[in-house]
C-alpha positions as CSV (number, residue, x, y, z in Angstrom):
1,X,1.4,-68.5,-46.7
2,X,-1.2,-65.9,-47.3
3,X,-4.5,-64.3,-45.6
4,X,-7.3,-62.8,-47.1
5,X,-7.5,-59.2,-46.2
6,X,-3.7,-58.6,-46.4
7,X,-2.6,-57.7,-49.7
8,X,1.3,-58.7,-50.8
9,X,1.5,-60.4,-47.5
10,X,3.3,-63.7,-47.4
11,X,4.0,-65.6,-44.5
12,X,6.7,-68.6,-44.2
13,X,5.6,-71.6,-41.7
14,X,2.2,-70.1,-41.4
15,X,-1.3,-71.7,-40.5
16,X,-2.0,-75.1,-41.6
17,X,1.8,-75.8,-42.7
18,X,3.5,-79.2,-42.6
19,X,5.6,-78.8,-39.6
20,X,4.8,-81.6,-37.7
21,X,4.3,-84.5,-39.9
22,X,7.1,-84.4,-41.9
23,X,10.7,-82.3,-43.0
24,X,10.0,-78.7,-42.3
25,X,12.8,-77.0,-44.6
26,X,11.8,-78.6,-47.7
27,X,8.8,-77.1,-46.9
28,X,10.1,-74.0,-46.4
29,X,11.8,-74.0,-49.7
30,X,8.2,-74.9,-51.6
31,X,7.2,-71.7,-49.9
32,X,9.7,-69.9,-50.9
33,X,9.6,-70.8,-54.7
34,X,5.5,-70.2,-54.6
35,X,6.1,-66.8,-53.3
36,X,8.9,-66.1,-55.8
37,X,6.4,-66.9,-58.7
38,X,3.7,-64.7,-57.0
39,X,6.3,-61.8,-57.1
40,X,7.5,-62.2,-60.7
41,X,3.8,-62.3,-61.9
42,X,3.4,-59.0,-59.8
43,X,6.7,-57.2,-61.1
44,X,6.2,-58.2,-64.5
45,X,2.3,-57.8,-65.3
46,X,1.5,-54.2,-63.5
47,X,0.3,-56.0,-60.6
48,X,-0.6,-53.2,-57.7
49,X,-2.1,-56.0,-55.5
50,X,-3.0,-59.4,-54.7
51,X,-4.7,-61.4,-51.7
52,X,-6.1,-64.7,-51.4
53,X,-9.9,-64.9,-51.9
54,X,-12.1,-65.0,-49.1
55,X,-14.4,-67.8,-50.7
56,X,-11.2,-69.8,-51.3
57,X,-9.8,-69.4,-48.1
58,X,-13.1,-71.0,-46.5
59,X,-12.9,-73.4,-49.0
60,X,-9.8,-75.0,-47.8
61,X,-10.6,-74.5,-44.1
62,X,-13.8,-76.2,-44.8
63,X,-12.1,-79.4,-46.4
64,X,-9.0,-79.3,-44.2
65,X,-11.3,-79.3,-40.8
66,X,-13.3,-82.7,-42.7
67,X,-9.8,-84.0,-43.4
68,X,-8.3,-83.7,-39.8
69,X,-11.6,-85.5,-38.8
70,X,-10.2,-88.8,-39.7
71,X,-6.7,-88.0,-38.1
72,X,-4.6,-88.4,-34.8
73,X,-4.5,-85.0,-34.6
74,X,-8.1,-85.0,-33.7
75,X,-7.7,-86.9,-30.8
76,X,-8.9,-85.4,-27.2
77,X,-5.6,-83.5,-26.1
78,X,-4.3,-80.4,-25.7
79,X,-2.1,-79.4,-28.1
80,X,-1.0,-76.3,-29.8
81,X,-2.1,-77.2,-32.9
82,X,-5.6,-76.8,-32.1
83,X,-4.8,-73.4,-30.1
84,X,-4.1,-75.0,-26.5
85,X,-7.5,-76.4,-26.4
86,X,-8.7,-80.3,-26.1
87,X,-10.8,-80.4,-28.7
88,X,-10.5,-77.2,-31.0
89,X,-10.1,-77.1,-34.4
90,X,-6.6,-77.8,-36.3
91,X,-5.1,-74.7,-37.4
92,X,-1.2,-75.4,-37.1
93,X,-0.6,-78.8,-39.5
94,X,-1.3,-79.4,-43.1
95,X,-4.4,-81.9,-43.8
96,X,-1.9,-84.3,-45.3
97,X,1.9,-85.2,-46.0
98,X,4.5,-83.2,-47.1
99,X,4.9,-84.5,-50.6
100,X,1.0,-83.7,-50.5
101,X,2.2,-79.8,-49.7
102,X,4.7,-79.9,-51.9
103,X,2.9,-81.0,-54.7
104,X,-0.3,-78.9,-53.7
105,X,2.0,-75.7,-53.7
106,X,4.1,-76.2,-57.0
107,X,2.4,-74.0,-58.9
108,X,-0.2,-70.6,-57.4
109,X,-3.6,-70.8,-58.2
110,X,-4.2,-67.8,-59.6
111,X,-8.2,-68.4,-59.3
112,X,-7.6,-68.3,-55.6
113,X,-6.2,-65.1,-55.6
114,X,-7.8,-61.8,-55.6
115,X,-5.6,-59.8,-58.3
116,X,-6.1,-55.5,-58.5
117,X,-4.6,-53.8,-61.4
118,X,-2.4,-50.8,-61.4
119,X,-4.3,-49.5,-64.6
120,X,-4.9,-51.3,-67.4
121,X,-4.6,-55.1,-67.1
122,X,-2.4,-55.3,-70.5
123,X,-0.3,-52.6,-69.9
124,X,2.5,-55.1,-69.5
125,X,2.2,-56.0,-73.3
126,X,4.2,-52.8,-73.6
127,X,5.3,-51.6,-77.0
128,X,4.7,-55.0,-79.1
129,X,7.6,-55.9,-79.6
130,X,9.1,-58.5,-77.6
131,X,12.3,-58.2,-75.0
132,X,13.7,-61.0,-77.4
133,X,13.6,-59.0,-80.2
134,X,15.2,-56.0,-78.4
135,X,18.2,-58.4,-77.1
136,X,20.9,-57.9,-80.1
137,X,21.9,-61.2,-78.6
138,X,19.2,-63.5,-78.7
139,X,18.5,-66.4,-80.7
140,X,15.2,-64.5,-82.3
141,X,14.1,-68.0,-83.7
142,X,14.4,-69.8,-80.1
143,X,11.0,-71.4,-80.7
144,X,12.2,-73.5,-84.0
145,X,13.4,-76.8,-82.5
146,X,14.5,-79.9,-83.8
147,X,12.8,-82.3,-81.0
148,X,9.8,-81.4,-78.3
149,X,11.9,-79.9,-75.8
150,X,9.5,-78.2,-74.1
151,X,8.0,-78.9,-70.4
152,X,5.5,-81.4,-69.5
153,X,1.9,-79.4,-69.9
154,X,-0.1,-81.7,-67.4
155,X,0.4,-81.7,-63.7
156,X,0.5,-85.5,-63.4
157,X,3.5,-86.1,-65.9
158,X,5.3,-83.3,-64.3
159,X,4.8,-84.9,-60.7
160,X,6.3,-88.3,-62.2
161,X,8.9,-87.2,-64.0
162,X,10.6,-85.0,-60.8
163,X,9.3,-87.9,-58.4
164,X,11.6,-90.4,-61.0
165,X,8.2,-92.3,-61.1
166,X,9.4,-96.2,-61.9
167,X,12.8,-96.2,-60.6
168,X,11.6,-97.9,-56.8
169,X,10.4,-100.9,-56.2
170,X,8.3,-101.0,-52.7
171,X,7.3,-104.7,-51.4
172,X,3.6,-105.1,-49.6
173,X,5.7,-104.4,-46.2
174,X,6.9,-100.9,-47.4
175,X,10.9,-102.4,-47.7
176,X,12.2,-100.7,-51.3
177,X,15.4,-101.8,-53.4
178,X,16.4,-99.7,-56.4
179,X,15.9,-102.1,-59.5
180,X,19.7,-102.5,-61.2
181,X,20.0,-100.9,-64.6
């Protein structure tokens, strides 16, 4: 989506994307929503710049080439997912399916990313006062709930709760039936 060296560059259906092993406009979407959070971190938090890291970037292409080792893609044949060459590296596909992508994409790692200031850092604290308290309109006591309302903090609970984690029932031969309620 990204390359180090370009900063607020974004990319749809770029290197190592999920376009042949799986549906290519969900994963357009999941692209879309990833850049959207970049953006509203750099409208909102006096972001001049941003980039991917150049240590994180090898990263990835490091464990995505041992990855693709171990796949069909790294069979002898020309293809141009390893640049019209028999037995270049992978550089079109993502090292893995695409609930893999979507899942490794729902949220930016902002450690990856190689942030630059437009002045000072905090500057987006503005006044101290929040934009709640400034809307005549707002419930200013929002946070005081009678339940837990709030969103699921870790990554795994969030991942069952949108893939409705226990409502399928697979068999050993992959055949699933919805269990009746």
């Amino acid at each position: 989506m990204a390359a180090h060296g370009f900063p607020n560059y974004f990319m749809f259906i770029g290197p190592n994307s999920p376009i042949g092993n799986g549906p290519v406009l969900i994963s357009i979407e999941a692209q879309a929503d990833y850049i959207l959070k970049m953006m509203d971190r750099w409208q909102t938090e006096n972001i001049h710049s941003f980039s991917p890291k150049k240590e994180a970037v090898e990263d990835f292409i490091e464990w995505k080439d041992k990855f693709m080792k171990g796949t069909v893609w790294q069979e002898e044949c020309r293809s141009w997912y390893k640049r019209n060459s028999v037995s270049g590296k992978i550089t079109a596909l993502w090292p893995g399916s695409t609930m893999h992508y979507l899942e490794a994409i729902a949220e930016p790692r902002y450690n990856d990313w190689d942030i630059k200031y437009d002045g000072n850092r905090f500057a987006f604290l503005g006044n101290g006062y929040s934009r709640t308290e400034k809307d005549l309109t707002a419930d200013w006591a929002y946070y005081i709930r009678n339940e837990d309302d709030g969103p699921y903090l870790s990554r795994g609970k969030r991942t069952k709760v949108l893939s409705k984690s226990g409502t399928v029932t697979r068999s050993s031969d992959g055949i699933f039936f919805i269990p009746s309620s």
